[in-house]
C-alpha positions as CSV (number, residue, x, y, z in Angstrom):
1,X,-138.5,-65.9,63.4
2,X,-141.2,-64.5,65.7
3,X,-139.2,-62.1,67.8
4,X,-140.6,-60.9,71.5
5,X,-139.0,-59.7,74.4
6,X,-139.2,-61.0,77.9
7,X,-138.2,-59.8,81.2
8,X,-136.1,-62.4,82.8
9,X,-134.8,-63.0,86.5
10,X,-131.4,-64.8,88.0
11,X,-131.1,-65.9,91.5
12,X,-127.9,-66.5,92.6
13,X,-128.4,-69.2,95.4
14,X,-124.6,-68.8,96.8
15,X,-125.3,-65.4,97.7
16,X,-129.0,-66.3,99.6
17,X,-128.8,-65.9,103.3
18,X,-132.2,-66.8,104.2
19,X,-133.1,-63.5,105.5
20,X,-136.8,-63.5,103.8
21,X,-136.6,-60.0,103.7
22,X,-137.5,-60.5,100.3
23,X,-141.0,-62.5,101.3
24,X,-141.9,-59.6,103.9
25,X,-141.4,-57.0,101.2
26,X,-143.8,-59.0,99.2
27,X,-146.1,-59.6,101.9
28,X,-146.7,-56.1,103.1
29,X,-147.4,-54.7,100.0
30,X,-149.6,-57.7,97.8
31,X,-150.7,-59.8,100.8
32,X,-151.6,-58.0,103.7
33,X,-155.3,-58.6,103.5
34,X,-158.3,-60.3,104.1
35,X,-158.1,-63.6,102.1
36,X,-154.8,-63.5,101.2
37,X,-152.8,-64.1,104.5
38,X,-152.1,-67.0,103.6
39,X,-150.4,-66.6,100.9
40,X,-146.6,-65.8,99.9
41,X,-145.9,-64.9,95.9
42,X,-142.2,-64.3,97.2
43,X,-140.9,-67.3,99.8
44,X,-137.4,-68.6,100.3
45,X,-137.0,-72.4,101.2
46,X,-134.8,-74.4,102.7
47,X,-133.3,-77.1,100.7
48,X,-134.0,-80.6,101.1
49,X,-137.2,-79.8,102.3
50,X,-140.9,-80.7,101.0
51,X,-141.6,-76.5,100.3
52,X,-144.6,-74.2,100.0
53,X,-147.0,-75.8,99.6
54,X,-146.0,-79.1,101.0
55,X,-144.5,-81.7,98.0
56,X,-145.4,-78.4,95.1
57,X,-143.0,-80.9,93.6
58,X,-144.4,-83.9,93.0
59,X,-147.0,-83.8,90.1
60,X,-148.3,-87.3,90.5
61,X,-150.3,-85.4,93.7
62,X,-150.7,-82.1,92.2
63,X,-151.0,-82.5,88.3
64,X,-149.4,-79.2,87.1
65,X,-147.0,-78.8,84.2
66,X,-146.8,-80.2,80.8
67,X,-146.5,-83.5,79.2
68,X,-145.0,-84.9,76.1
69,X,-147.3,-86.1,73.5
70,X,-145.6,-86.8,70.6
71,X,-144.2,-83.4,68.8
72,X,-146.4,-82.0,71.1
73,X,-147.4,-81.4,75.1
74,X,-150.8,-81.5,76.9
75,X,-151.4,-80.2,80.2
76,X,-150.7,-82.7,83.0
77,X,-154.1,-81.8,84.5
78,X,-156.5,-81.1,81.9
79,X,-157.1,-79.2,78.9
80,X,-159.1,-76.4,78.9
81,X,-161.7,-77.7,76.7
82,X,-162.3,-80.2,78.8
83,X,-162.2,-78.5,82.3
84,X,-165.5,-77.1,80.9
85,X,-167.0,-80.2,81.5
86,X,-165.6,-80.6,84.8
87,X,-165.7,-77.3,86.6
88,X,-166.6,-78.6,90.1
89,X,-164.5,-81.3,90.6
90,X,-160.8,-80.9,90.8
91,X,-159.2,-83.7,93.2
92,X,-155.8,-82.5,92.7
93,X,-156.3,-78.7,93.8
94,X,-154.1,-78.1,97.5
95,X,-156.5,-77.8,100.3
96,X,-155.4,-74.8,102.9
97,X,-153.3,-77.6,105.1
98,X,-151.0,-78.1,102.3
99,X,-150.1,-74.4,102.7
100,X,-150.8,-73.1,106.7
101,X,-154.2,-71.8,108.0
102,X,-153.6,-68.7,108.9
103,X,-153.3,-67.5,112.2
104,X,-153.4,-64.2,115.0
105,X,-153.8,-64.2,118.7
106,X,-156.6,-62.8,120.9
107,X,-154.3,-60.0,122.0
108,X,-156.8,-58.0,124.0
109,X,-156.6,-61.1,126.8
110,X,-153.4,-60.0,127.9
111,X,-154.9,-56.5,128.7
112,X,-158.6,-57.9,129.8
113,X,-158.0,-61.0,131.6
114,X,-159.3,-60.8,135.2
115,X,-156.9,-60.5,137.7
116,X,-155.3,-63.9,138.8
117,X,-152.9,-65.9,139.7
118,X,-151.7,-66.7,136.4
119,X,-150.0,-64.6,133.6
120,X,-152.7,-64.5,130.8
121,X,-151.7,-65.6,127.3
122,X,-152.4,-64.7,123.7
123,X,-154.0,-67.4,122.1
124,X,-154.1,-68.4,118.4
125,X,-157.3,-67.9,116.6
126,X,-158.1,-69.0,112.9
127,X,-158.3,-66.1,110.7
128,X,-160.0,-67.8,108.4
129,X,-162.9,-69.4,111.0
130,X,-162.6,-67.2,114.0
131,X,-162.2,-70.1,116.0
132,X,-159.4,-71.1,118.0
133,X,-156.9,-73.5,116.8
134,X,-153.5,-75.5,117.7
135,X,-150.8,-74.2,115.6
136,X,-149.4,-77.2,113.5
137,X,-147.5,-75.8,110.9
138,X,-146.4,-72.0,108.9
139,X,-144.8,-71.0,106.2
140,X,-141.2,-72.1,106.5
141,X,-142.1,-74.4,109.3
142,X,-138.8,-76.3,109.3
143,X,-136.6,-73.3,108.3
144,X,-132.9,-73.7,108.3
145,X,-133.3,-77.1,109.6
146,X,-131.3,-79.7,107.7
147,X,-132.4,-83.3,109.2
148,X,-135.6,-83.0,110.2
149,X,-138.2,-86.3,109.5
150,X,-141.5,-84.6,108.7
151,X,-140.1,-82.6,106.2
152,X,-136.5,-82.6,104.8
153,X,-136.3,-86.4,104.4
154,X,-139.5,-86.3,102.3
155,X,-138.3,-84.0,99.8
156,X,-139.1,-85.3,96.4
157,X,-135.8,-84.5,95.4
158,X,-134.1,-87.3,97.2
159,X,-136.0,-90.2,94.8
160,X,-133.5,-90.3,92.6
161,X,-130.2,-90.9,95.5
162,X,-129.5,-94.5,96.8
163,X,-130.7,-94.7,100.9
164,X,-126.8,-94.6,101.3
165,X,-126.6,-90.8,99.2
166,X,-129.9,-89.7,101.4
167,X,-128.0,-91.1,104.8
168,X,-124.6,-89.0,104.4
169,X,-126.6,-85.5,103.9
170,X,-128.0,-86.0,107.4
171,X,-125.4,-87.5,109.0
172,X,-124.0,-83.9,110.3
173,X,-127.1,-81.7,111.5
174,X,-127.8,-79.4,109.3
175,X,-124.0,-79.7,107.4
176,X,-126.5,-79.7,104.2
177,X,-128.6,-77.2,103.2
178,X,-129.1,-73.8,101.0
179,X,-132.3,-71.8,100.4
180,X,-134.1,-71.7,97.3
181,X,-136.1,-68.6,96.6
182,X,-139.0,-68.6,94.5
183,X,-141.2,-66.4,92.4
184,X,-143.4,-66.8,89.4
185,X,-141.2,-67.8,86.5
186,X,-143.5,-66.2,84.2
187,X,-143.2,-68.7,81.8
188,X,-143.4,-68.4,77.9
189,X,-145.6,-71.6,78.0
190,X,-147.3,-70.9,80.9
191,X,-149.5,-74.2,82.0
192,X,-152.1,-71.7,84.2
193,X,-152.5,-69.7,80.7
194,X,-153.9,-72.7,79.1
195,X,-155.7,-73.8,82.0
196,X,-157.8,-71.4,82.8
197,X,-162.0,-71.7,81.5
198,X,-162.4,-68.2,81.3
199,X,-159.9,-66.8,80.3
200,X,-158.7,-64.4,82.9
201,X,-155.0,-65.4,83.1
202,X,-152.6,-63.9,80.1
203,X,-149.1,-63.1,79.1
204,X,-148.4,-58.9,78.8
205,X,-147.2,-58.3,75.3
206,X,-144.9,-56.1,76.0
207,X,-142.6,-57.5,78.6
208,X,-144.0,-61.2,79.3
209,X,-144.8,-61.2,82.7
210,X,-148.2,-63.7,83.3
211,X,-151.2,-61.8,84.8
212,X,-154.8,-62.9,86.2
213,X,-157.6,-60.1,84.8
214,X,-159.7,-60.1,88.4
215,X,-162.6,-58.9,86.4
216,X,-162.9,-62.0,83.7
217,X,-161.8,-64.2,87.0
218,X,-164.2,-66.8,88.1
219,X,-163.1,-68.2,91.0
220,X,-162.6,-72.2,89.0
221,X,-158.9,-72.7,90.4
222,X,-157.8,-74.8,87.4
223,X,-155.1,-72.3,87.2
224,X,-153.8,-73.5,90.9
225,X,-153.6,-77.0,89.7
226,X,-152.1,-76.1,86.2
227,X,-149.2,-73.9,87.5
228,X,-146.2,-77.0,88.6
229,X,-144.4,-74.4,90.9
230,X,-148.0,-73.7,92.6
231,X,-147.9,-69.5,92.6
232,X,-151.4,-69.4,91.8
233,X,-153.7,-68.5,94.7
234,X,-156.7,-68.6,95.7
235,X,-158.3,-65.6,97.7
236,X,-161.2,-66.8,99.8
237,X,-161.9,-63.5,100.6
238,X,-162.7,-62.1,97.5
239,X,-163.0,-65.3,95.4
240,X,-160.8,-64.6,92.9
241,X,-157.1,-66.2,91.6
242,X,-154.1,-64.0,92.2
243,X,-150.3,-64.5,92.0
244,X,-146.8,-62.6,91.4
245,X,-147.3,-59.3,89.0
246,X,-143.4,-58.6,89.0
247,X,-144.3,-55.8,90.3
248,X,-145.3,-54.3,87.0
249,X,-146.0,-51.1,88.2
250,X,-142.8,-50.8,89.6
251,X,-141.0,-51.8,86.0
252,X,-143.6,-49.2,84.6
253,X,-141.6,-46.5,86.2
254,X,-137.9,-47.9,86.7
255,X,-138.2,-49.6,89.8
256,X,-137.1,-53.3,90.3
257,X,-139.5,-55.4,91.7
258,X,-139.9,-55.3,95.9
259,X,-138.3,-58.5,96.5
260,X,-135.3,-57.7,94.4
261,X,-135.1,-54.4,95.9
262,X,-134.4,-55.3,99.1
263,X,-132.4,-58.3,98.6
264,X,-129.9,-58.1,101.5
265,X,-127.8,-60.7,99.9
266,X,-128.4,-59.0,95.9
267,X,-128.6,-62.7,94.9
268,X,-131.0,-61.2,92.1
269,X,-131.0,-60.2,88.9
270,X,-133.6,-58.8,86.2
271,X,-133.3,-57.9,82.4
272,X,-134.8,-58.5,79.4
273,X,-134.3,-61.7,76.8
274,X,-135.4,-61.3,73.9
275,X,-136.7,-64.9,72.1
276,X,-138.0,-67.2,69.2
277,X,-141.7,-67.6,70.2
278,X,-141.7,-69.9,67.0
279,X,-139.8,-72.4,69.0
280,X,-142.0,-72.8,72.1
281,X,-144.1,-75.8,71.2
282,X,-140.6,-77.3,69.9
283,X,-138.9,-76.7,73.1
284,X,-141.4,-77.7,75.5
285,X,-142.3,-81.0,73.7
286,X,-138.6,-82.1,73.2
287,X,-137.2,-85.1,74.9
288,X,-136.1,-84.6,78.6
289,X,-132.8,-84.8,78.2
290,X,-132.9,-81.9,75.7
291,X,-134.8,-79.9,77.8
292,X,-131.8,-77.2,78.9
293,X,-130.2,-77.4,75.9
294,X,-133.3,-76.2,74.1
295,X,-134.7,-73.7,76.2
296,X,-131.0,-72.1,76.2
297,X,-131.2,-72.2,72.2
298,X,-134.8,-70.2,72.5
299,X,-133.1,-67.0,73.7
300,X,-131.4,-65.3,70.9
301,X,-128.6,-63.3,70.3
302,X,-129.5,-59.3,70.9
303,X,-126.4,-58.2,68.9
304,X,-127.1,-60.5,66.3
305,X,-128.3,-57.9,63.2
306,X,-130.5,-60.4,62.1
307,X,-132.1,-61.0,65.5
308,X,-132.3,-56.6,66.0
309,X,-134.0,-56.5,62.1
310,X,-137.0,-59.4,63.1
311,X,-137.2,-57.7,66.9
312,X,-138.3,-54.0,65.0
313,X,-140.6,-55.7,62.5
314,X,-142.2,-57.3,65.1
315,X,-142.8,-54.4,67.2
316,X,-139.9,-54.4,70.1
317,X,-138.8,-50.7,70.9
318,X,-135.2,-49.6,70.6
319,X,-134.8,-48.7,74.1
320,X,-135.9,-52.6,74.5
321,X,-133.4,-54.1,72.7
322,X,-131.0,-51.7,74.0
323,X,-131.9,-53.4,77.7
324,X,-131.4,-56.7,76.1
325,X,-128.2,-56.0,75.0
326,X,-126.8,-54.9,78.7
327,X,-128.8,-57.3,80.7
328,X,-127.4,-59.3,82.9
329,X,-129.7,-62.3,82.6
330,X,-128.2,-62.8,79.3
331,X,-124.6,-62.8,80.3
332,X,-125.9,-65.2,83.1
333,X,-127.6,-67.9,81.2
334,X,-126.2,-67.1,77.8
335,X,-122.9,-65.8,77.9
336,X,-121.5,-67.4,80.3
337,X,-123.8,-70.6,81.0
338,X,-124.0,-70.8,85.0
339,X,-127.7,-70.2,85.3
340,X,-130.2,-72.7,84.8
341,X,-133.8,-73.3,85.3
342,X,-135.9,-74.5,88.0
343,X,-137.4,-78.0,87.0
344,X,-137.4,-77.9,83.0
345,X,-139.1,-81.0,83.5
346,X,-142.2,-79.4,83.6
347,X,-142.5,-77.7,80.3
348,X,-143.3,-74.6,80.5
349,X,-140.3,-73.1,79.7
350,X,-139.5,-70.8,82.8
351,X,-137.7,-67.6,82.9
352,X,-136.4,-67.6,86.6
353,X,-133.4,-69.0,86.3
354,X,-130.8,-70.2,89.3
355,X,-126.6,-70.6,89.5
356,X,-126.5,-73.4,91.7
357,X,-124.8,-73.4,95.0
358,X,-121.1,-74.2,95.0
359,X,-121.5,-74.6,98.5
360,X,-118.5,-74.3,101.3
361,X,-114.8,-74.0,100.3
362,X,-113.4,-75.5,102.6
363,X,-113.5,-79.4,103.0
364,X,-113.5,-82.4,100.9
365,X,-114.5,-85.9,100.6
366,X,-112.9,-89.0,101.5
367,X,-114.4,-92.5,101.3
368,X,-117.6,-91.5,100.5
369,X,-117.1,-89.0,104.2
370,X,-116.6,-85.4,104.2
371,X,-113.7,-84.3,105.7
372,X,-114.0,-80.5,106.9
373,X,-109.4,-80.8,107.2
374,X,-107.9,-81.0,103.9
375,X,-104.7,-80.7,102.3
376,X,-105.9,-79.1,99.5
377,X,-108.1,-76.0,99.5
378,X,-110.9,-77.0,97.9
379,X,-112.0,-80.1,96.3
380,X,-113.1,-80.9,92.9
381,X,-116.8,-79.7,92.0
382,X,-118.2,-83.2,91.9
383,X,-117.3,-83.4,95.7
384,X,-119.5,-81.0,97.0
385,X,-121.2,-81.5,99.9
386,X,-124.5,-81.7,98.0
387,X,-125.0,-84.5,95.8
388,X,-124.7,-83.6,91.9
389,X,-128.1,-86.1,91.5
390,X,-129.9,-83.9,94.0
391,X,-129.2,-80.5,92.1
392,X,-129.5,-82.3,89.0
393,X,-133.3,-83.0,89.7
394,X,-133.6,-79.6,90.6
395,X,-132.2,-77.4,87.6
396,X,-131.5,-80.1,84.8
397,X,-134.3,-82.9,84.9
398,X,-131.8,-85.3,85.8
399,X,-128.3,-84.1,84.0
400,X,-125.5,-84.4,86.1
401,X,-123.1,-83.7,83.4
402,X,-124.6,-79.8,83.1
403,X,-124.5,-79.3,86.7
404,X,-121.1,-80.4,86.6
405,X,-119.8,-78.2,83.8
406,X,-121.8,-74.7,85.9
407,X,-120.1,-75.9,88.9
408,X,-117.0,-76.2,87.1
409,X,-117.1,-72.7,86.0
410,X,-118.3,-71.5,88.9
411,X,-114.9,-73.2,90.7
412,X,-112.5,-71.8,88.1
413,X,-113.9,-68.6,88.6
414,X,-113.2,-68.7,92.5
415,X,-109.6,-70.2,91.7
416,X,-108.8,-67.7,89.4
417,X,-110.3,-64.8,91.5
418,X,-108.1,-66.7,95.0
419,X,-104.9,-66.6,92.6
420,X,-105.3,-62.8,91.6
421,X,-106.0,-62.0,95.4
422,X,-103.3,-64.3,97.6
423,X,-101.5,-66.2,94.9
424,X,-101.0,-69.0,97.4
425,X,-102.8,-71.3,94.1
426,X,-100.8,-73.2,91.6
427,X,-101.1,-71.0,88.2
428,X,-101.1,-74.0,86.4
429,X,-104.3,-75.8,87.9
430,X,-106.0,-72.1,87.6
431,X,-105.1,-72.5,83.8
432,X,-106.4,-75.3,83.4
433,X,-109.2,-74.9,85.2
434,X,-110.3,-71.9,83.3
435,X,-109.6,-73.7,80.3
436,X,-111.2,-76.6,80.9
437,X,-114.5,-75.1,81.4
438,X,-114.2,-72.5,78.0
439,X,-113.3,-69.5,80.3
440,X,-110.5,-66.8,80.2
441,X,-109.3,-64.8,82.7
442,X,-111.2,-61.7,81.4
443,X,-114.8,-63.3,81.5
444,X,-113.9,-64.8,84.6
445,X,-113.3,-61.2,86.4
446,X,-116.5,-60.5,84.5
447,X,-118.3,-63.2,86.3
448,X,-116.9,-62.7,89.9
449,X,-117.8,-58.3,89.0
450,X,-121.4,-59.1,88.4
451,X,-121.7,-61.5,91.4
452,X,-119.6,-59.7,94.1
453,X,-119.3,-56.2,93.2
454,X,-122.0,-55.3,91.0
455,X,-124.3,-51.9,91.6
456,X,-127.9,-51.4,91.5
457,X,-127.9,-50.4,87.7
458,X,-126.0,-53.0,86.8
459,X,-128.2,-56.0,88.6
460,X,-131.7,-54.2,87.2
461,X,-131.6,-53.4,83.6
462,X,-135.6,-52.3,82.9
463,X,-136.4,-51.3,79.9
464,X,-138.8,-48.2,79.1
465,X,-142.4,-48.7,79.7
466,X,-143.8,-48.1,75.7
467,X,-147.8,-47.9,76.5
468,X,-148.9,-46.8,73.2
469,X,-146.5,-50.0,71.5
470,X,-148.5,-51.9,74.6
471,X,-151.6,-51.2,73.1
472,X,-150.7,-51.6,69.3
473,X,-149.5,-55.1,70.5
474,X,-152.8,-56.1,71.6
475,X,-154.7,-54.6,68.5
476,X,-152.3,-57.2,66.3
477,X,-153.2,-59.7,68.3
478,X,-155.9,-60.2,66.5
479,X,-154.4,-60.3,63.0
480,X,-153.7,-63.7,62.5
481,X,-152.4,-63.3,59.0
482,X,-149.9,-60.6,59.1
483,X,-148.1,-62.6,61.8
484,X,-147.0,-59.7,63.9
485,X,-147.7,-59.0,67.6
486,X,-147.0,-60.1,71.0
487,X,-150.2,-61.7,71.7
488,X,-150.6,-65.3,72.1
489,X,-154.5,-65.6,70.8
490,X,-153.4,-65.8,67.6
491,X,-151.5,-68.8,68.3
492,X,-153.0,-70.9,70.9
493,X,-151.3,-73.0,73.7
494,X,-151.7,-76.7,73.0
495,X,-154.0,-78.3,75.0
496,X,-156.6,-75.9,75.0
């Protein structure tokens, strides 16, 4: 048992308002600069929708991700090996129009134009060219927009639901939608890791969270293609690859990350996991249908003596485990089993993980029509206004069953929680539903505590920063035969 530590996120898309307050928090102190306008390591979508950039996820265009082979995976794209023979040709990298050429406006005309008949406008320039341009698209071009053609009806979520399924989201304007915020997941088989030629991309020891080294960086993008969430950039200014740091110098001194700082809605959450790195290669290669079940099994058990014993050996700090042990993340995914991951499909084992949206209470379906009068208050989970298939594709590879059972919870928890506040709720329908879904009234306050009413300290448990264990971790990197250390040099991603 190879223990590590790794921090971990939870978004909680029920509580996400679409403010992107998060993204400009992001933006203003990572991406406000020359090359790099174009690009947001924090953005909040709207869902169905195609995303940022346009289709990230459909890998038949873009090629990033993992795929099965055998007991084994190989990147979708190519190996590193081979990308050495192939440096200057990558048909599958995103060109500029799948994200947004960036834009300002010659401001100055408003104050220099000659005097006419005419107010004088602002117009858009390229700030990549100079030149002027027509404005064709941005990031979150179709925001908030539930219906629209050119984007929301070609979201590659909706392959999998009959032309009937696709027809009744858009039959109301905008009556279906949520927003779906997204970072780097800082994987623990991170596909840009293995991609990259030279080297430059690795995985801290000490906390987990994926880094590009600018200095070893050479500009060859097979990191952009690799990564299947596409948060890898390129900087044209300063020719380098750059993406989410988590803020790490932030964690360093106690700080949560910017974007989860100023959540408005504190949809997020951030702790440490700690994890079987033994069982990477096993859970990324298994079949899809496992995929959940076996990344959920990868994340051990911090009170587990066993689990504490193997974590010391292997060079996780007390204060560390102590995080573990209180983080929320854990309870999330672990404890209480209502957070899942974004597209396991992929394989690379992310560790941004997402409660699904339970959507409106009020309403129900009839006929295959929702009905916004009912005579009940709320409808059974599989009902939601949402299709089951479409979240499925999103957070399970396919498995409607698991979304059912989070939804489920996530229902019993608001029954039990309406019961305790009004009482206007048959007790023996909150009963059941707690019991149902393997919950008790205790861990069901617990739940609706850490979503509703939870503080600061309680949504960002950071562990100590432990520089001198940082730098021991790299130096047993190296030693391949005691076995100990965070680093992954000693054992190799596959594919490279």
């Amino acid at each position: 048992m190879d223990v590590r530590s790794q921090i971990a996120m939870v978004f909680h898309l029920d509580k996400c308002i679409g403010c992107h307050t998060c993204s400009i928090a992001c933006k203003n102190i990572w991406t406000d600069r020359k090359g790099a306008e174009y690009m947001w390591w924090n953005n909040v979508e709207t869902k169905p929708d195609t995303g940022f950039p346009t289709k990230w996820e459909d890998q038949d265009i873009y090629k990033g991700g993992w795929k099965k082979k055998g007991d084994s995976v190989d990147l979708l794209s190519e190996s590193r090996v081979k990308s050495m023979n192939n440096l200057f040709y990558n048909p599958n990298l995103p060109v500029i129009d799948d994200y947004y050429e960036p834009w300002t406006y010659t401001y100055n005309n408003l104050f220099d134009a000659k005097e006419g008949n005419d107010q004088p406008v602002a117009e858009p320039i390229s700030l990549i060219t100079g030149e002027k341009m027509n404005i064709t698209s941005g990031p979150n071009w179709d925001d908030d927009l539930g219906g629209s053609p050119d984007y929301a009806r070609k979201d590659v979520n909706l392959k999998n639901l009959s032309k009937e399924e696709q027809e009744a989201m858009f039959q109301l304007e905008r009556m279906v939608m949520f927003y779906l915020p997204r970072i780097c997941n800082h994987c623990l088989n991170p596909a840009c890791v293995a991609a990259c030629p030279s080297g430059a991309v690795y995985k801290r020891g000490e906390d987990g969270v994926v880094l590009i080294n600018q200095k070893k960086c050479r500009a060859w993008r097979k990191c952009v293609t690799a990564c299947p969430y596409k948060k890898t950039y390129y900087n044209w200014g300063n020719g380098k690859s750059e993406k989410c740091i988590l803020c790490y110098p932030r964690l360093e001194t106690g700080q949560a990350p910017a974007c989860m700082h100023t959540c408005v809605g504190r949809i997020r959450y951030l702790g440490v996991m700690l994890y079987d790195a033994d069982k990477i290669e096993k859970v990324a290669s298994c079949d899809e249908k496992d995929l959940v079940k076996s990344q959920m099994d990868i994340y051990l058990d911090p009170f587990d003596k066993d689990v504490i014993k193997a974590a010391k050996e292997n060079g996780v700090a007390d204060s560390t485990i102590e995080s573990a042990q209180k983080s929320p993340v854990y309870k999330f995914v672990k404890e209480w089993g209502v957070a899942l991951p974004l597209h396991p499909e992929f394989r690379t084992v992310p560790n941004l993980f997402y409660v699904p949206p339970l959507l409106p209470a009020m309403g129900a379906i009839k006929d295959g029509n929702y009905e916004t009068i009912s005579d009940q208050l709320w409808g059974d989970a599989k009902d939601t206004r949402i299709p089951i298939k479409y979240l499925a594709s999103l957070f399970t590879a396919g498995d409607t069953d698991k979304i059912l059972e989070v939804l489920r919870k996530l229902m019993a928890v608001r029954l039990h929680r309406r019961d305790v506040t009004v009482g206007d709720i048959d007790k023996t329908k909150v009963k059941e539903a707690l019991s149902n879904t393997g919950l008790d009234a205790d861990i069901a306050d617990a739940i609706f505590k850490m979503t509703s009413l939870a503080k600061h300290k309680e949504r960002f448990i950071i562990p100590a920063a432990h520089r001198e264990e940082a730098e021991e971790m790299i130096e047993n990197t190296a030693d391949t035969k005691g076995n100990k250390g965070f680093g992954f040099l000693d054992k190799p991603f596959r594919g490279l």
